[in-house]
N, C-alpha and C positions, 0 to 999 in steps of 0.2 A: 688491259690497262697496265702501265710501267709501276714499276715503284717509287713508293713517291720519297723524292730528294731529303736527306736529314742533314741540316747543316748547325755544329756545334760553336758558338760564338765565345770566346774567353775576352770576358774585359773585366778590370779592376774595377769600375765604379757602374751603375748602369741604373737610369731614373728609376725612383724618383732621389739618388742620389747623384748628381752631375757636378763633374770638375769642370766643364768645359764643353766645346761642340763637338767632338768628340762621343761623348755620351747623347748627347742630341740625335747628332745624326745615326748613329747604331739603333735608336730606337724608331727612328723613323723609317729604317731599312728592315730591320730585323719587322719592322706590322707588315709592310709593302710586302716582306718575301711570304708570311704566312697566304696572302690573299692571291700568293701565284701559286697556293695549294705544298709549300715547300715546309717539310717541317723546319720549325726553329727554333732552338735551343739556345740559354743563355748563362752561362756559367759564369760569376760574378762574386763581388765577396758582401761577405754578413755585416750588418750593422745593425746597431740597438733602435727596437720599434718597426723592421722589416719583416716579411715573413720568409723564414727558407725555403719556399715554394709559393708559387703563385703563378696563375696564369693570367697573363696582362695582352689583353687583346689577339689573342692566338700564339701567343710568344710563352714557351715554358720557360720561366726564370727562376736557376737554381741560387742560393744565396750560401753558398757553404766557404766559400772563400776565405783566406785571412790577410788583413792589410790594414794601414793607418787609416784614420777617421779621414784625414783631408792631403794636401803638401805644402801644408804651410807652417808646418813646424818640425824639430830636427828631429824627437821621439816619435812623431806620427812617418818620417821619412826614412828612421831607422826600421822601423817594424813593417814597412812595405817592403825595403828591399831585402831584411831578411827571411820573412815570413810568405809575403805573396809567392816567390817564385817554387817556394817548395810545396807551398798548399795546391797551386795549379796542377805540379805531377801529382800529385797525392789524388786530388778529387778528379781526376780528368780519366787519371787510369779508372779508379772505380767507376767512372760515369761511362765507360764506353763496354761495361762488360754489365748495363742495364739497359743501357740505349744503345742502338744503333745509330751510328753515325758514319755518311758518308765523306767530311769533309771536315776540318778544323778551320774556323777563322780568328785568328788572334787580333786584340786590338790595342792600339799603344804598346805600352811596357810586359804582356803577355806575351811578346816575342821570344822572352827572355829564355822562354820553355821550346821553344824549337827544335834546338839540337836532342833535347833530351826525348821529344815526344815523336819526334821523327823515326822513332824505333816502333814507332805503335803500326806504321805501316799505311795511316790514313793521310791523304794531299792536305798539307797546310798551306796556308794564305793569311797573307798579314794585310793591314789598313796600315802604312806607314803615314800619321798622322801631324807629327809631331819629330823632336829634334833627338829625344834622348838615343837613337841609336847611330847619332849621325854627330853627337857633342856632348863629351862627361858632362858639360854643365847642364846640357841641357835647350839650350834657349841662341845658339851661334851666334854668340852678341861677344866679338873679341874685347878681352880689358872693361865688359861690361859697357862697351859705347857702342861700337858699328858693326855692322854684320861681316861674320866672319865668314869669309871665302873660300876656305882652307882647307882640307885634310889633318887632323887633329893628332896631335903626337902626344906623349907623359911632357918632353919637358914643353910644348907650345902651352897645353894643360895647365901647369904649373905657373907659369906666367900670368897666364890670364885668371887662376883661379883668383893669386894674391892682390889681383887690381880690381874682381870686379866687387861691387856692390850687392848682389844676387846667385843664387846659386838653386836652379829651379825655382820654383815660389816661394821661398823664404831666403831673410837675409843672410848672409855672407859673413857670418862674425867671424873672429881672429880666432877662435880652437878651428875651422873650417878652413881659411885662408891662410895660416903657417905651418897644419898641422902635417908632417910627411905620411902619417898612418893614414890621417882624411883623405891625400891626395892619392895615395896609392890607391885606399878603398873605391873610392868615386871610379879612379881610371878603372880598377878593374873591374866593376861594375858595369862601366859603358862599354867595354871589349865583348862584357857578355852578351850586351842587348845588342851589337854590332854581329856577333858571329852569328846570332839568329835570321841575320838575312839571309846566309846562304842555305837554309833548309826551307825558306818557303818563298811562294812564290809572291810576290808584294806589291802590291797597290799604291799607289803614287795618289793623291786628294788635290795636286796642282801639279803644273807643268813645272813649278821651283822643284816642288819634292823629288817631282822625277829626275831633274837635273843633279841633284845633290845626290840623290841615289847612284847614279851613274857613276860619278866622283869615287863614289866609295867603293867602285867596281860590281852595284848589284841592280841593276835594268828594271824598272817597275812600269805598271801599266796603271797608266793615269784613268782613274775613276773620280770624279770629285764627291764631293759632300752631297748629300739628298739636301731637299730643305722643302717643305711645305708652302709651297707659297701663297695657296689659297686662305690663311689663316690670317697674313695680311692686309689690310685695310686702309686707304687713304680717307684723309680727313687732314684737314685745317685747324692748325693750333689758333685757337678763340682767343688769347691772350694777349692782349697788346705786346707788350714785350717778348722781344726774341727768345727763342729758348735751344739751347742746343745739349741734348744728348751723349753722354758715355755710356758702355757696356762691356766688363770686361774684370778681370781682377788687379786688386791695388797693388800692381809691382811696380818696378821701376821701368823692366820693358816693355810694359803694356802703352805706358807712356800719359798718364792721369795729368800728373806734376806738369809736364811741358803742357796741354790742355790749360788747366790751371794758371798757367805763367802768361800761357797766349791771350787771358781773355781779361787780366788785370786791365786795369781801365775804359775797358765796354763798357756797354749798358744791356748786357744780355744774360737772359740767368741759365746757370748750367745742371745738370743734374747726373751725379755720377751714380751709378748700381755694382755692386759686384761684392767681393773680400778681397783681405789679405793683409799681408803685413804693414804696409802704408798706412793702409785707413786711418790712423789715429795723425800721420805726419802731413796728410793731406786736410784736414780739417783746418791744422793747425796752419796751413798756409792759406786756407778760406778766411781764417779769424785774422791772422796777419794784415793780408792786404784788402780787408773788407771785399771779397769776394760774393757778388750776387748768384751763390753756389750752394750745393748739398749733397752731402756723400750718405745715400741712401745703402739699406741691406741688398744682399742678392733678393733678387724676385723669381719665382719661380717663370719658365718658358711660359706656361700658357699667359702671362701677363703679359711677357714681352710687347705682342701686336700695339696693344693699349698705349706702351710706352712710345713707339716709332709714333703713333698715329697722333699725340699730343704735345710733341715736338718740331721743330724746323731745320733743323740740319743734324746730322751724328756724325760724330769723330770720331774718327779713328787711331788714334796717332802714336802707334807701338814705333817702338827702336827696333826693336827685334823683328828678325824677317817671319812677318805673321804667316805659319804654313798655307791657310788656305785665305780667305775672306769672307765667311758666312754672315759676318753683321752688314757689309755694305751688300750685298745679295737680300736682306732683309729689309733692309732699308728701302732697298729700289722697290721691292716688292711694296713696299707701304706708300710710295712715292714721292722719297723723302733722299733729298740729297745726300750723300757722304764724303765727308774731306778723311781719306787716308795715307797713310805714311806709302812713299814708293819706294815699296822693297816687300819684299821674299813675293806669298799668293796673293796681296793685296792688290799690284798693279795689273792681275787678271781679271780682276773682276770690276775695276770703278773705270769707264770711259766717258769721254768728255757727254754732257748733256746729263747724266748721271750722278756727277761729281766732282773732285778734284784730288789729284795727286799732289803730296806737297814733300819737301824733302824732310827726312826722321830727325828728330832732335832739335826743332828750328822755330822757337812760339813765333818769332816775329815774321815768319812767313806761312805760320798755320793761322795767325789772325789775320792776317791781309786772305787769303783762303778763305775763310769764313765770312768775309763780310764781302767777299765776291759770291761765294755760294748764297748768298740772302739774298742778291739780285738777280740772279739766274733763274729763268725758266725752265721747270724741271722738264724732261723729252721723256712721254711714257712710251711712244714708237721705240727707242732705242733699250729701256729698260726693261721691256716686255721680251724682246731679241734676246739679252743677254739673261733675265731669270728663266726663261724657259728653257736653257742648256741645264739647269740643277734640278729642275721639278722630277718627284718620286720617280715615275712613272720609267722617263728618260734613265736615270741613275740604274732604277732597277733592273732595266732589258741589258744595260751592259755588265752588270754586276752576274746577272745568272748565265748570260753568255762566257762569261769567265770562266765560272765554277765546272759549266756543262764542257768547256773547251782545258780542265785540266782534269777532269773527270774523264775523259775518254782518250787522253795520254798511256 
């Protein structure tokens, strides 16, 4: 019998603390790999009420990490970017002189340790999930409107810092957007989590990411997101009145507000889940325009299903080029339409019969969308086709095909 595979996962947050799908889907890869007999390791940071050890479904989850509570404030964003990347080398080195480990997987902003960890002599591999090693801001929304095409320079940088509204998940105030120390820091900051492409080798989550990857001169191999699709459930919202779905955090790019804008004078009630800095600005445009609306807390995933299944259509409607599309993927799986913005991984995954593409930034043709998605017949032939391309199973055979094909490099 061979030895059996040990693969070392670094991610900043990891259930049952989640920023994002991101965290999602690592946890849903990291169970899948233990049951192909692969050990799996997960190296993560501490938080108050977790345990710094625990085994969570065959997954050894280390919690020794240090990093801000959330990214939605500037203290919690300062102490990520100067504490995470040096607690990584710190705990990584000592972890691999306890465990053996064949392989390092970085996830998101874990990149940032590449260069440095590349000296340890083990194959690293990144989940390129996400923008910040492809845009100091973060989010490639130029001037905070439309998706930015570009290769990103200090002064392109600078320009777009002082226009936009956001800057990661939290807002964009005036010591952030005039400050030349912020702007230096920021930029040098993203040069770091950029130079880390070239020590591993990187995983693309949409056919966008891999495109933008290439731009930046570093080639990735498209794997997308896992996603359980067995978890959800069709069912008929019982409720006379329309109801349509948000899920996502209260930013500006995620795109609530336009939602919001789009659905003033319907008769249809909305329900939004998530955080962030808006929450309190989005209310206030509920109570404004007597909105048949509600800005609910984040839910935890295993609720999610519940929510798809008691709804009629979900929206999606970010400005920013969404990296991948995991809610309208969830969606279909629930059999429940999705109107999404067309742009970045979005427009991979919502095809006609499914849903509708509508253009980012645009309520009066996201509510003409909507009330075409409320008459549509939903097609589960075609939605069955495109969620069985993300099921675990799928995801996993080419994920360990990976690992096993730079493994024997």
């Amino acid at each position: 019998m061979g030895k059996k595979l040990s693969i070392l996962f670094i991610s900043e947050y990891f259930p049952p603390k989640v920023m994002g799908g991101g965290e999602i889907n690592l946890f849903l890869i990291t169970k899948a790999l233990v049951k192909k007999k692969i050990e799996v390791i997960v190296l993560t940071s501490s938080h108050k009420g977790l345990k710094e050890y625990e085994l969570m479904d065959g997954v050894k989850v280390y919690r020794r990490l240090k990093t801000g509570d959330d990214a939605y404030t500037l203290l919690n964003n300062l102490k990520r970017s100067f504490t995470y990347p040096k607690s990584i080398i710190e705990e990584t080195s000592k972890m691999i002189n306890e465990i053996n480990i064949d392989l390092i997987h970085f996830i998101g902003t874990s990149i940032i340790t590449a260069k440095e960890l590349s000296k340890l002599a083990i194959p690293l591999v990144s989940t390129i999930e996400s923008y910040p090693t492809m845009c100091p801001k973060g989010d490639r929304l130029y001037n905070g409107e439309q998706e930015c095409k570009k290769v990103c320079n200090f002064s392109m940088f600078v320009k777009c810092q002082m226009k936009s509204k956001e800057i990661g998940k939290m807002k964009n105030k005036w010591f952030l957007k005039y400050n030349p120390i912020a702007w230096i820091y920021l930029y040098w900051f993203y040069k770091n989590l950029n130079e880390g492409l070239k020590y591993s080798t990187n995983i693309a989550i949409s056919n966008y990411i891999d495109r933008l990857l290439q731009k930046h001169g570093s080639k990735g191999i498209v794997i997308p997101n896992a996603i359980n699709t067995s978890q959800f459930y069709k069912q008929k919202n019982k409720n006379k009145k329309k109801k349509i779905l948000y899920l996502g955090s209260y930013t500006q790019f995620k795109g609530p507000q336009i939602l919001l804008k789009a659905i003033k004078g319907t008769n249809y009630h909305c329900d939004l889940y998530g955080q962030g800095s808006m929450k309190e600005e989005l209310k206030e445009m509920i109570n404004k325009d007597k909105l048949d609306a509600e800005v609910h807390e984040v839910v935890s995933y295993e609720e999610i299903p519940r929510l798809y299944a008691e709804t009629d259509v979900v929206v999606f409607p970010s400005l920013w080029p969404e990296p991948f599309g995991r809610i309208s993927i969830e969606a279909m799986a629930a059999g429940k339409l999705v109107i999404g913005s067309d742009v970045g991984g979005i427009s991979e995954t919502i095809k006609p019969g499914t849903g509708i593409l509508v253009e980012p930034n645009n309520p009066s043709k996201l509510v003409k969308a909507i009330n075409k998605a409320l008459k549509i017949k939903f097609n589960n032939k075609i939605s069955e086709t495109i969620v069985k391309q993300y099921e675990e199973k799928i995801i996993i055979e080419k994920l360990v095909k990976t690992y096993n094909t730079i493994l024997e490099q």
